[in-house]
C-alpha positions as CSV (number, residue, x, y, z in Angstrom):
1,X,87.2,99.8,168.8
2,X,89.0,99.7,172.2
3,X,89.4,96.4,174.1
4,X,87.7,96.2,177.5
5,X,89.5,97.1,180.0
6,X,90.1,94.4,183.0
7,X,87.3,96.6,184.9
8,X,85.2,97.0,181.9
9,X,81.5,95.8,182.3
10,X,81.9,94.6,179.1
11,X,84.6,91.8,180.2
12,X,82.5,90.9,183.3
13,X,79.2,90.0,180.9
14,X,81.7,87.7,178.8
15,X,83.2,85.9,181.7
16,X,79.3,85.6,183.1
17,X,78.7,84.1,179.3
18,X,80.5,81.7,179.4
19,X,79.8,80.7,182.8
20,X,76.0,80.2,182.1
21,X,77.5,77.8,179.3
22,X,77.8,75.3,181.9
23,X,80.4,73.3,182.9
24,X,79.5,70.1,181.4
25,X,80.7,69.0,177.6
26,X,78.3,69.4,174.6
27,X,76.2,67.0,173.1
28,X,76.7,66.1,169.8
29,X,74.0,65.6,167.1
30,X,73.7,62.2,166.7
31,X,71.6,58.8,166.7
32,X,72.8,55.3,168.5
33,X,72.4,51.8,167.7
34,X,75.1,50.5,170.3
35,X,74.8,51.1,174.2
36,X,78.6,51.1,174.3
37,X,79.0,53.8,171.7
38,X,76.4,55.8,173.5
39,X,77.6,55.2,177.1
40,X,81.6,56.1,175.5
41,X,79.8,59.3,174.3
42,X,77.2,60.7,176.8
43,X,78.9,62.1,179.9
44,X,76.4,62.7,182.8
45,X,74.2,59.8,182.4
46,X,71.7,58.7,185.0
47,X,69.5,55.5,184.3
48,X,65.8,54.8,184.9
49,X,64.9,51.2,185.1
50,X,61.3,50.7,186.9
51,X,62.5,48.4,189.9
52,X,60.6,50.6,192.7
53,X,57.4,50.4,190.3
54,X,54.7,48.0,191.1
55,X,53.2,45.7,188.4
56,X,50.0,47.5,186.3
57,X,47.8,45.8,183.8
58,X,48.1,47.2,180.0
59,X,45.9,50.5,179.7
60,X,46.0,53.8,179.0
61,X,47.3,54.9,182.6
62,X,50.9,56.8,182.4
63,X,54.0,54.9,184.2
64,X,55.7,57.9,186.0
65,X,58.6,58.0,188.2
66,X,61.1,60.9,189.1
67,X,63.2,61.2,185.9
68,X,60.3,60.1,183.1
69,X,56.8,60.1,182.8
70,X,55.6,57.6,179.6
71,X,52.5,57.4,178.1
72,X,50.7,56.2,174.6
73,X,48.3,57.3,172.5
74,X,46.5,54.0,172.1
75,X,45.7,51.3,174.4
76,X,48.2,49.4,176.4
77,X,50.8,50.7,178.1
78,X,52.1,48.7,181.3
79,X,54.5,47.9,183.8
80,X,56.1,44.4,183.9
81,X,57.7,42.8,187.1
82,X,59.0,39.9,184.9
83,X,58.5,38.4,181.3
84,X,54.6,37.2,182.1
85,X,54.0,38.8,184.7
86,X,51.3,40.8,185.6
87,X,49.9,39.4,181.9
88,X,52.1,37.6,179.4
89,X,54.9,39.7,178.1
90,X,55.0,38.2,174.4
91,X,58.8,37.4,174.7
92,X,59.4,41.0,175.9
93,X,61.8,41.1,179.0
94,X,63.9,43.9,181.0
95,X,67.6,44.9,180.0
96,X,67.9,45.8,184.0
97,X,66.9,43.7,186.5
98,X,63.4,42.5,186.2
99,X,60.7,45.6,185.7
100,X,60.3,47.0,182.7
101,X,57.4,48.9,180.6
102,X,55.5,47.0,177.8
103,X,53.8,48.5,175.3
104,X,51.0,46.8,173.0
105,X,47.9,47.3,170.8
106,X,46.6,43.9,169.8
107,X,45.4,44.0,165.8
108,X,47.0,48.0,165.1
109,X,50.0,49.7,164.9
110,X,51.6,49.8,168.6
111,X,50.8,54.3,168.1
112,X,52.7,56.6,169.6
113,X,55.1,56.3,172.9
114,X,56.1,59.3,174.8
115,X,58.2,59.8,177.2
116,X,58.6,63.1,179.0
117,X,61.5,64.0,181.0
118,X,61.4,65.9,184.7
119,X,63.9,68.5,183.3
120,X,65.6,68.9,180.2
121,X,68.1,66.7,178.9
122,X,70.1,66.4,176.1
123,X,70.8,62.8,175.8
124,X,67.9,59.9,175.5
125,X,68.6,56.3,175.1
126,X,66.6,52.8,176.0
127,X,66.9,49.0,175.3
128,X,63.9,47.8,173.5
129,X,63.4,44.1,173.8
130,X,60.9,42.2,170.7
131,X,60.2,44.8,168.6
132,X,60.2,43.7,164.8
133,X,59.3,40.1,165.5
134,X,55.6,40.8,163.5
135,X,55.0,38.4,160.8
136,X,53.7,41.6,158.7
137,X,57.7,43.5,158.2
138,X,58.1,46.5,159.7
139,X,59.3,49.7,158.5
140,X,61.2,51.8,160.8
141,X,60.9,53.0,164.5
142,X,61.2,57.2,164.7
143,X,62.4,59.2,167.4
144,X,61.2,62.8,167.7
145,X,62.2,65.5,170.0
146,X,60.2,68.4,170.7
147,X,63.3,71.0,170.2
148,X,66.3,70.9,168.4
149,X,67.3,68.9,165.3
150,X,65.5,66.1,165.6
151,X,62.2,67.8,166.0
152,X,61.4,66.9,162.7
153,X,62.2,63.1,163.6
154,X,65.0,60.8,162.9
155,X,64.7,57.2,161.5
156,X,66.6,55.1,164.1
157,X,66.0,51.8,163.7
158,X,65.0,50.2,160.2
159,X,63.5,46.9,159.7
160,X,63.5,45.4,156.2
161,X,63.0,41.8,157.6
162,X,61.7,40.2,160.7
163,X,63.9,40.3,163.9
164,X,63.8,36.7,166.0
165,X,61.5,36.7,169.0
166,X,62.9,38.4,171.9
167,X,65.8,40.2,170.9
168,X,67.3,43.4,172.0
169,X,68.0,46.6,170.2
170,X,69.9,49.4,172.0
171,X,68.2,53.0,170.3
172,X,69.2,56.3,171.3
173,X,70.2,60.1,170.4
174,X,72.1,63.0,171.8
175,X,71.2,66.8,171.0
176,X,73.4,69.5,171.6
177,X,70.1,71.6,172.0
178,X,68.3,70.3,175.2
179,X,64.8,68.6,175.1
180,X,62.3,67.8,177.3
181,X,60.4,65.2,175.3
182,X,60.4,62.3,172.7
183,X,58.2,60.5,170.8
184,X,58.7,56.9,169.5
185,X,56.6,55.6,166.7
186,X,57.1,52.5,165.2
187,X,55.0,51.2,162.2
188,X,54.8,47.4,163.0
189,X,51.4,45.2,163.3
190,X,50.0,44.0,166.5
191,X,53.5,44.4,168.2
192,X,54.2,44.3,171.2
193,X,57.6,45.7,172.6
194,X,59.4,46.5,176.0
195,X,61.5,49.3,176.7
196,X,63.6,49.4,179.8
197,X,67.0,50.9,181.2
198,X,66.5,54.7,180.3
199,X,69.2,56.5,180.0
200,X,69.4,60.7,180.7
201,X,71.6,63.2,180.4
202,X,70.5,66.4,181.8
203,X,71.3,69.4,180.2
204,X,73.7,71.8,182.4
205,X,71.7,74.6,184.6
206,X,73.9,77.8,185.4
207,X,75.0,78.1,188.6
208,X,73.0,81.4,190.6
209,X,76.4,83.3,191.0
210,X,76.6,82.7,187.3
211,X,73.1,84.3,186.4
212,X,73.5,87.3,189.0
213,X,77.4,88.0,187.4
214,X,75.5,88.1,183.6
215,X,72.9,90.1,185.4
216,X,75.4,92.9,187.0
217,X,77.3,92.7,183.3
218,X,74.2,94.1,182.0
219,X,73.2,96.3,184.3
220,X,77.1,97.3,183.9
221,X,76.6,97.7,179.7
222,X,73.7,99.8,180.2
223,X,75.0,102.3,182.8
224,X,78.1,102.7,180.3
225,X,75.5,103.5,177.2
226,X,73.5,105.7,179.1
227,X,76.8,108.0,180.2
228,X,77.8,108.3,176.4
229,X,75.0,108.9,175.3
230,X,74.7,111.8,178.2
231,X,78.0,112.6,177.0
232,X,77.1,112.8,173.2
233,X,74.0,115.1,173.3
């Protein structure tokens, strides 16, 4: 087979390729327990950490700002402006300042957290604060994406005994195929748990100069088909 030429349309749709890669480096497919490890990691990073939020009682309502929207699939989610404040926070506190979300179901497992991200990302991370202080032992918290390898869910955080009240846990996980979504589910009894300093990484868009040089390599490949096919019938 001949190599393309400098002119070739074929060269032009492998430089517009790679382009559309992105600039940015690839995530690696892995889980966190350390905010250090993850922050030494992640490139890119931007943090969400509820200050500009106003205090909300527990419900059902979703706490949304600009980078994440979270909501649960049973009764409470809420928005904290300190430890006992709007209600008591059950030793819960923030990792970042003083707002943070709580999440509790008094008498059931705490259900299903979700957070959904404004655009896709392929880095997720959060400090937890009181989760596995239940007198009934916990079994493990999941993660879940909704692409990628972890769609299938990845045990992050295992508890065979009983954590002390109020302490902090730093859980997170990078893809190398973006994700727009994650579930948390964590099988402990009438806990309740905060989560607060979310860290992103957004997943690298293509440039528009990029997508319109793949788009004239195409247009390129096909013009050269159609001539040898001309030229072969």
């Amino acid at each position: 087979m001949r190599n393309p030429t400098p002119h070739s349309p074929l060269r032009g749709l492998a430089l517009a390729a790679a382009l559309t890669a992105g600039t940015g480096a690839q995530a690696a497919d892995q889980t966190f327990s350390s905010e250090a490890s993850f922050l030494a990691a992640v490139p890119g990073l931007t943090m969400e950490s509820f200050e500009t939020l106003d205090g909300t009682p527990l419900g059902t309502a979703p706490v949304v700002t600009p980078l994440v929207s979270l909501s649960v699939s049973l009764p409470g989610l809420a928005v904290q402006t300190s430890p006992n404040t709007p209600q008591p926070g059950f030793d819960t506190t923030a990792s970042d300042g003083s707002h943070y979300v709580l999440v509790y179901a008094p008498g059931t497992t705490p259900g299903t957290l979700t957070f959904t991200f404004s655009r896709p990302v392929t880095a997720f991370g959060f400090t937890s604060s009181d989760i596995g202080d239940s007198a009934v032992r916990a079994g493990a918290l999941r993660l879940t994406t909704n692409a990628g390898t972890y769609a299938s869910g990845v045990a992050v955080l295992s508890l065979p005994d009983v954590l002390p009240s109020g302490a902090t846990q730093f859980i997170g996980l990078s893809q190398s195929q973006p994700f727009t979504q994650v579930q948390l589910t964590f099988s402990g009894f009438d806990e309740a748990y905060g989560a607060d300093g979310i860290y992103l990484a957004a997943a690298a868009v293509p440039e528009p100069e990029s997508w319109a040089l793949l788009a004239a390599g195409l247009v390129g490949v096909a013009l050269q088909s159609r001539r040898k096919a001309s030229r072969n019938a």
